[in-house]
C-alpha positions in Angstrom: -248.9 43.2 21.6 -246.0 41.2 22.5 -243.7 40.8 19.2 -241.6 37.6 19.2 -238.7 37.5 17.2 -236.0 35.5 18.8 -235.7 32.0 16.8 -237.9 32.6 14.4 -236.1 36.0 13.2 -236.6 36.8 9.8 -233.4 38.0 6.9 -236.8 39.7 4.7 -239.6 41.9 5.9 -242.7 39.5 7.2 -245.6 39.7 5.0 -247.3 37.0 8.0 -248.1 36.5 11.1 -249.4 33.9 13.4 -251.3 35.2 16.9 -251.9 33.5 19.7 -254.4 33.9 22.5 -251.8 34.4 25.1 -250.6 37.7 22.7 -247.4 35.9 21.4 -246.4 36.8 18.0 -244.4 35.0 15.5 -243.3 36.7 12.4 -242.6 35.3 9.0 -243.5 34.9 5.3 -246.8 34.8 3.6 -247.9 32.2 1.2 -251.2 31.5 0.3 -254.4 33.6 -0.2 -253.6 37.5 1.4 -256.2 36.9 4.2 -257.0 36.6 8.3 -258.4 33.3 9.6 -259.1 32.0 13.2 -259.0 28.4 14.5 -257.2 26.3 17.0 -253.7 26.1 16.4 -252.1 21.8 16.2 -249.4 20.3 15.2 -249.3 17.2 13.1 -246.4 15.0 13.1 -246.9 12.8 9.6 -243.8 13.2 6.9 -246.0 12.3 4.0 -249.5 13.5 3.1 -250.2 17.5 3.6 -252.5 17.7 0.9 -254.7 14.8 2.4 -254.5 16.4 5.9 -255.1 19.5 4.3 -258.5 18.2 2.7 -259.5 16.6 5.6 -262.9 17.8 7.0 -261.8 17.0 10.2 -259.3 19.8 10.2 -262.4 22.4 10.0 -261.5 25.7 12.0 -257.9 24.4 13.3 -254.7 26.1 12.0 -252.2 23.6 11.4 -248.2 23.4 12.3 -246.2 21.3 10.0 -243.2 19.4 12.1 -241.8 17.9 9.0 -239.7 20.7 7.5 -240.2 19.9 3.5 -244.0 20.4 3.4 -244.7 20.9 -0.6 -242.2 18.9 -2.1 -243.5 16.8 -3.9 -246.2 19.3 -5.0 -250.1 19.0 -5.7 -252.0 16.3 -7.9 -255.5 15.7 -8.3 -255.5 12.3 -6.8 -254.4 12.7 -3.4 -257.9 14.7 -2.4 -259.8 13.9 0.6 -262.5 15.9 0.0 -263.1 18.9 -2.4 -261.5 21.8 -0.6 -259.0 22.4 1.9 -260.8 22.6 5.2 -258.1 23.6 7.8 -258.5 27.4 8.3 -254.6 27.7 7.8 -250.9 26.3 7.8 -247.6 27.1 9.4 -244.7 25.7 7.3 -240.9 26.0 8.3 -239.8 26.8 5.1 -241.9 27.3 1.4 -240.6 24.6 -1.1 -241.1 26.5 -4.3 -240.2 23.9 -6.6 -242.1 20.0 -6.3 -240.7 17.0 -7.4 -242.8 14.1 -7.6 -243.8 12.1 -11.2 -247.3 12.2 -9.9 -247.2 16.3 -9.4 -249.6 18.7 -11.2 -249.1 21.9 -9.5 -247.1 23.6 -6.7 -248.6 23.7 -3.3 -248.9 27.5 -3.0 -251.4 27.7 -5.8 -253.2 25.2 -4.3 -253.8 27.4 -1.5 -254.4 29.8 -3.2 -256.9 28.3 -5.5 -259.0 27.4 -2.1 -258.3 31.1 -0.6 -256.2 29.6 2.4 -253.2 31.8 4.0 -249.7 30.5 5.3 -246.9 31.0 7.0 -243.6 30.3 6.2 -239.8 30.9 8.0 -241.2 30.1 11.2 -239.5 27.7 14.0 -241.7 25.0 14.0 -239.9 22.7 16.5 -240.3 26.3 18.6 -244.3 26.2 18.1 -244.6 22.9 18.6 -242.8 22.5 21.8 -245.3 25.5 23.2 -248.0 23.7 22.4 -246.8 20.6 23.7 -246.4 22.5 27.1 -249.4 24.6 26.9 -251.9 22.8 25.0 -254.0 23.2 22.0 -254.2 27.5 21.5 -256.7 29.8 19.8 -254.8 31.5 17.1 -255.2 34.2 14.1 -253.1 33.8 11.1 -252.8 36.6 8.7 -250.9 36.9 5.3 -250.9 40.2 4.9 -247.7 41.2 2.0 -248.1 44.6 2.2 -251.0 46.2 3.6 -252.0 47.2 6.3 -253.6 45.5 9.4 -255.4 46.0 12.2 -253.7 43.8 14.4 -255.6 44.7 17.3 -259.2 44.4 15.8 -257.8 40.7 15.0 -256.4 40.4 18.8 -259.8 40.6 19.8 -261.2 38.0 17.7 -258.9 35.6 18.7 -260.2 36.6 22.3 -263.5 36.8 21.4 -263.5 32.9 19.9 -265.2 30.5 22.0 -262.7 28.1 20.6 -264.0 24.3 18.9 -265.9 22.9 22.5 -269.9 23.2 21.8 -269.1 23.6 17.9 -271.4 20.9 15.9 -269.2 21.2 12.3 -270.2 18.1 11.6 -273.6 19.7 10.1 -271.5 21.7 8.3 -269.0 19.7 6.5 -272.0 17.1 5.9 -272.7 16.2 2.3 -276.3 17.7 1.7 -277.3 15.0 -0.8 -277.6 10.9 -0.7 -275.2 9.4 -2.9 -273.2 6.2 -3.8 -269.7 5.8 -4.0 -268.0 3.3 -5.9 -264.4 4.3 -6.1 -261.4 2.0 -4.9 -257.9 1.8 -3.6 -255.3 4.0 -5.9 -254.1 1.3 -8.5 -249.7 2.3 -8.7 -249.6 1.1 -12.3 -252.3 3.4 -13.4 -252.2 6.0 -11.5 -255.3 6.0 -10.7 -258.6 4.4 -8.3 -259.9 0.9 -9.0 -263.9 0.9 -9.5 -265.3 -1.4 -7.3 -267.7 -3.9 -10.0 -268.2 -6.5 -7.2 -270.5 -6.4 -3.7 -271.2 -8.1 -1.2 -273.1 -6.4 1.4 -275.4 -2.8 1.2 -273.5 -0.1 3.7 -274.5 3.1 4.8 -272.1 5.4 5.6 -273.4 8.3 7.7 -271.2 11.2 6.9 -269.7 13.7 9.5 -267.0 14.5 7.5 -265.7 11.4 5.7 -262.5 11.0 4.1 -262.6 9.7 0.3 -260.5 6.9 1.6 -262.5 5.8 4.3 -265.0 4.9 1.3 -261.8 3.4 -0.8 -261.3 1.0 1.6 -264.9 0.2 2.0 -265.5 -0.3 -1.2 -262.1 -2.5 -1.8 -263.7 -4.9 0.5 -266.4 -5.6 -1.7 -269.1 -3.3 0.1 -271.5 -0.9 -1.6 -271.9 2.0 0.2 -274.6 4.2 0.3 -273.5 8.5 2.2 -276.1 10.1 3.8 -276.2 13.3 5.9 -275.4 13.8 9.3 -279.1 14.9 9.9 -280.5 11.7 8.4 -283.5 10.1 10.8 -283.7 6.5 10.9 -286.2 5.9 8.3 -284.1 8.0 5.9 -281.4 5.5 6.5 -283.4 2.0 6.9 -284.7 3.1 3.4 -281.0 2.5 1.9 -281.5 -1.4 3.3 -278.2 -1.4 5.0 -276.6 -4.7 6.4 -274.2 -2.7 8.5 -273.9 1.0 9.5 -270.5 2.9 9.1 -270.2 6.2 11.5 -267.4 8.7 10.1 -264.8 10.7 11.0 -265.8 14.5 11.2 -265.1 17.8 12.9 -266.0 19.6 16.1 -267.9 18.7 19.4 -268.9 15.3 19.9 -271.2 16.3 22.5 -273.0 19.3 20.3 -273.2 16.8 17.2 -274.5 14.3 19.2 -276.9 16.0 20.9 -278.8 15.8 17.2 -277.7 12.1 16.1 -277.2 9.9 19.2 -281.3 9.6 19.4 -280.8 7.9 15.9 -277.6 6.0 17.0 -279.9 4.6 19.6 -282.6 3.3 17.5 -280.3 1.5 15.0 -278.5 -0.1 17.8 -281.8 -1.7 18.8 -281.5 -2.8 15.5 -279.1 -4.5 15.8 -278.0 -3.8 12.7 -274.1 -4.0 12.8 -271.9 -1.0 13.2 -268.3 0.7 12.4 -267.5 4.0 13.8 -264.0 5.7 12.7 -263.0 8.8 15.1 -265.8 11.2 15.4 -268.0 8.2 14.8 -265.8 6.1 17.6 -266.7 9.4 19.7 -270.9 9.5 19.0 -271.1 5.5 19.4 -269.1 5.8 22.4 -271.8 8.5 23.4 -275.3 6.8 22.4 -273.6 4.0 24.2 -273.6 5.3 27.9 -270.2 6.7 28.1 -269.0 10.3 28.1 -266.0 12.3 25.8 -263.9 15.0 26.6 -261.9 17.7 25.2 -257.7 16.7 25.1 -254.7 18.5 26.1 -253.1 19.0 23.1 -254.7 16.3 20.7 -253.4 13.3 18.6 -252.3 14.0 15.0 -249.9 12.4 12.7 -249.3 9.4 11.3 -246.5 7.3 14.0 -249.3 6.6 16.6 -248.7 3.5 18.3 -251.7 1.7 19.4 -251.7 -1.2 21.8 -254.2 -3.8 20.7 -255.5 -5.3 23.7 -257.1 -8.4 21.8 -254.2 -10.2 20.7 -251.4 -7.7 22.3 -249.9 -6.3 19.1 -248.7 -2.8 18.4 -250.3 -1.3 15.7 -248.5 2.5 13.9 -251.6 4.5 13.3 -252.2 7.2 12.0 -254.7 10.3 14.1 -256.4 13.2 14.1 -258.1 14.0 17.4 -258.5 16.8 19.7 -261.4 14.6 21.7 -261.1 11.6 23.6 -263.6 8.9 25.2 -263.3 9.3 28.6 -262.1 5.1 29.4 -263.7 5.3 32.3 -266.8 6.1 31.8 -267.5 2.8 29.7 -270.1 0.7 30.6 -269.9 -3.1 31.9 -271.3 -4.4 28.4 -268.6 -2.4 26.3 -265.2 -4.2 26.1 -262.2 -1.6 25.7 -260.4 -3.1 22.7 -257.2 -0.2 22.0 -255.4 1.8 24.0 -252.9 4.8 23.0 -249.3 3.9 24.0 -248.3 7.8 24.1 -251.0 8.6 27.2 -252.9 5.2 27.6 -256.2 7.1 26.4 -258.9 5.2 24.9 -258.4 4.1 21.5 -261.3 1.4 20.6 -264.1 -0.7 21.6 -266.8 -3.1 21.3 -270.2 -4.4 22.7 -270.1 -7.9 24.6 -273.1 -9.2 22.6 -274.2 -6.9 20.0 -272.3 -6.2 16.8 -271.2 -2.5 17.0 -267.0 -1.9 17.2 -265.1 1.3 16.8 -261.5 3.0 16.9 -260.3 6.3 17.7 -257.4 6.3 14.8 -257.6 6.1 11.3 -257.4 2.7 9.6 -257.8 4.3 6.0 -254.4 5.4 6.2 -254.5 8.7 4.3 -251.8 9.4 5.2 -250.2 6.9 7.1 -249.5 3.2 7.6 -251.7 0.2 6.7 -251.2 -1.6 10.3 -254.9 -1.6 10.4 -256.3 -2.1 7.2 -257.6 -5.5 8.7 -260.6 -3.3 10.6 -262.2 -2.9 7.2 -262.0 -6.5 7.1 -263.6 -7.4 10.4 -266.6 -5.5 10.0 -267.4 -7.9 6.5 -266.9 -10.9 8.8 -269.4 -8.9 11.3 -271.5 -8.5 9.0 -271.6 -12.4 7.7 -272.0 -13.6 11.3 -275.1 -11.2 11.6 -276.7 -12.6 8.0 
């Protein structure tokens, strides 16, 4: 196996290593849980918000590069959760920031990962990685924290080979929450330190959940919805039996194709419904699918928080912030679906809506966790949706 040492030299022994499909090696130090893990190696450019990305569920199975070189610094707090465990598979960090600094901070990011038995690498050239990946594209990669035992490098070798990588992968039904529940927390409150409870609705919402961010359901909730989560797997009486006014399709993990291949019969029946509907990423994706239109696997992906987005309604740039490794192929939509967003990076499809019925969705994240609040007004077009349909 090729051994890599040029930029990313190390003045210590490595205790880590990150190995990629095409046999590179980069060397550095461990931090994190002392194990192996396989996923798709990304690179997310966001200066704010690791332990959000690193809670994400959409980050199942993918190994993620940190551009901004002072990830852990302002340590670990019970607050800034997107779910209840870290979900990405593994991290590559320029440096380790050993000690936080944040008024907010509970706990240093290293225990963190420990405490949810996720390795990392640290001392590694990440402008280095991240330029490879530009060029190449998203990469199947092994990262190992190893200290000081031995490894059979070549036994992990092959299961990077052996991988079939996140195409055909339906994690959506994995990350899915297995029970029916309600949601009432809020937007974080500065003075309190803490999430407003939402006392006041409007409208009954049902959220079905491929992997939804906690402050997807903030946001709902902020504008006066109550919202009801159900599983991926729910069939369209399980979900007309929450009484919903609108329909909110998640972000998630994976496939779109293999999750939809389960969900887009349902998708179908609640669009003759016309019931009206909100899909967010993964749920942008399935909507796009039940719809007529077709997704595809990307180059290299869309993550980080400094996205611009062109709107193509009123012509205004919106910063957003992404995580995607899938894309709606643009032209594959239909005569009745009116493209609404478009990336300003590669012009790839971004949002849309239906001529005449009330279904709209986006490809970024409007929840901004992390990220900007360009698009917070989303959440507030699907209530006015919502009152046109009543």
């Amino acid at each position: 196996m090729q051994q890599n040492q040029d930029s990313s030299s190390l003045h210590n022994e490595p205790t880590a290593a990150l190995i990629l499909e095409n046999g590179k090696v980069f060397w550095g130090q461990g931090m994190g849980s002392k194990i192996a893990n396989i996923g798709e190696l990304c690179f997310n450019t966001s200066q704010t918000g690791y332990q959000e990305i690193l809670t994400d569920p959409s980050y199942s199975n993918q190994i993620i590069t940190f551009t901004f070189p002072h990830i852990g610094i302002v340590g670990i707090n019970d607050l800034d959760l997107e779910s209840k465990k870290i979900y990405a598979s593994g991290c590559v960090l320029n440096q380790q920031v050993k000690h936080s600094s944040s008024w907010r901070s509970t706990d240093e990011l290293n225990t963190f990962l420990v405490q949810n038995n996720i390795p990392c690498i640290t001392n590694i050239d990440t402008r280095q990685l991240t330029r490879l990946l530009a060029k190449n594209g998203a990469m199947k990669a092994a990262i190992i924290h190893f200290e000081n035992d031995d490894y059979n490098f070549k036994n992990l070798k092959k299961r990077v080979s052996d991988w079939t990588g996140l195409e055909n992968l339906d994690l959506a039904s994995i990350v899915t929450t297995k029970n029916i529940y309600k949601e009432s927390e809020g937007v974080w409150n500065i003075k309190e330190n803490n999430y407003n409870t939402n006392h006041k609705s409007q409208f009954n919402i049902t959220c079905i959940d491929f992997g939804i961010k906690k402050n997807i359901l903030r946001n709902l909730n902020n504008n006066f919805f109550s919202t009801t989560v159900v599983p991926s797997h729910a069939d369209t009486d399980e979900i007309l039996k929450t009484k919903p006014k609108g329909i909110f399709l998640s972000n998630g993990p994976g496939d779109p194709y293999a999750t939809g291949n389960k969900v887009i019969p349902v998708i179908k029946e609640l669009i003759k419904k016309e019931i009206p509907i909100f899909g967010i990423c993964l749920g942008h994706q399935i909507l796009s699918l039940a719809l007529g239109a077709s997704t595809k696997k990307m180059f290299q992906g869309h993550r980080g928080g400094n996205h611009p987005v062109k709107n193509l309604q009123n012509l205004k740039v919106e910063i957003t912030s992404q995580n995607h490794g899938f894309e709606v192929d643009r032209s594959s939509l239909s005569k009745e679906i009116i493209e609404t967003h478009i990336s300003l990076f590669d012009g790839s499809n971004e949002g849309i809506k239906h001529k005449n019925l009330p279904i709209f969705s986006v490809q970024y994240h409007p929840e901004a966790s992390p990220g900007p609040h360009d698009s917070h007004y989303l959440f507030k077009e699907f209530i006015e949706m919502i009152k046109r349909k009543k």
